[in-house]
Each structure stands twice: as C-alpha cells, then as structure tokens.
N, C-alpha and C positions, 0 to 999 in steps of 0.2 A: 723243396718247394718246386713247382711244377714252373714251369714254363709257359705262359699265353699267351704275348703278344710281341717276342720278338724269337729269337731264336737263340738255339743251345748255343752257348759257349765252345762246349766239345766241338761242335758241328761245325761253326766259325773258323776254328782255330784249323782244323783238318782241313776245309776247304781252302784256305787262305794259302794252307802250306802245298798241296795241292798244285795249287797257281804259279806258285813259288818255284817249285819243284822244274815243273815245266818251264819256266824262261832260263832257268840254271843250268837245262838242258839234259834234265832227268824223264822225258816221259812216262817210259814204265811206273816208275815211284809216284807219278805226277795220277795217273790211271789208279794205284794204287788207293791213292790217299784218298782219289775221288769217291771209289766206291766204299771206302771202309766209312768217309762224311755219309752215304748213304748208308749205310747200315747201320751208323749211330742216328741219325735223324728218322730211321725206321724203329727202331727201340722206345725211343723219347716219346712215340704218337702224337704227334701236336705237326696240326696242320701247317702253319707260319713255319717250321722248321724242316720238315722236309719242301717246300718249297721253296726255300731257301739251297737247301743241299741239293735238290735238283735242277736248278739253275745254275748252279756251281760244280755242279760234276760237268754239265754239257760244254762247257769251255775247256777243258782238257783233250775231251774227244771229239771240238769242232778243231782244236790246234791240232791233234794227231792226226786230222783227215779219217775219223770215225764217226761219218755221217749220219750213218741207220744207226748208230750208238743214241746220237746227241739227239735225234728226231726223237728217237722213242723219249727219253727223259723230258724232251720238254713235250711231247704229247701227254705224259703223265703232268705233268706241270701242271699243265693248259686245264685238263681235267681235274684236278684238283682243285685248280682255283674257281673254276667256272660250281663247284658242290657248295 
C-alpha cells in the first residue's frame, strides 16, 4: 500500500538512526544513514516523504559543519514544498 500523507516507515527509521548515530559520536555512519534516508525516500516517490528525509538529512550535515551540503537539501525542501 502506497504511502500519502505521512511518511515511509523505512525513511523514519534511517533518519532517526542517523541522528542517533551522530550524538553517539559516529558522524561518518550518522552522513551515511542520512543519505541512504534519501535514497529510500527517492524510491518511495511521495512528496511528504522525501521532505521529511530531507529535513532530516540537513541536521547531520548542519552538526558536521557541512553547510553547502545542508543549504542545498533544504533548497530542495524549500522547492518541493513550495510545487
């Protein structure tokens, strides 16, 4: 069953660990799981869920001091929501 008005499971769960990752004091792993949340919320196609994983990936890379990283994700955000 498709997904429409909240977001994947998968995508949650990745992001979450993600977050996790990084206060545990894993960044690389924490960058990891970020992008791998986006490339599952890119598979899914449903809007609500990659704007979810891209709001969720730019806190890794605003923690890492990956600024041109985290601008672009939420330029895409931004753009997304604004379609």
């Amino acid at each position: 069953m498709a997904v429409r008005f909240s977001q994947d499971n998968r995508v949650a769960a990745v992001s979450y660990r993600s977050w996790a990752l990084w206060y545990l004091g894993y960044p690389d792993a924490a960058l990891g799981d970020a992008k791998q949340a986006l490339e599952y919320a890119r598979e899914v196609r449903q809007a609500a869920t990659l704007m979810y994983a891209l709001f969720h990936a730019s806190l890794p890379e605003i923690h890492c001091g990956h600024y041109a990283s985290a601008d672009a994700l939420l330029n895409e955000l931004v753009a997304l929501a604004d379609e």
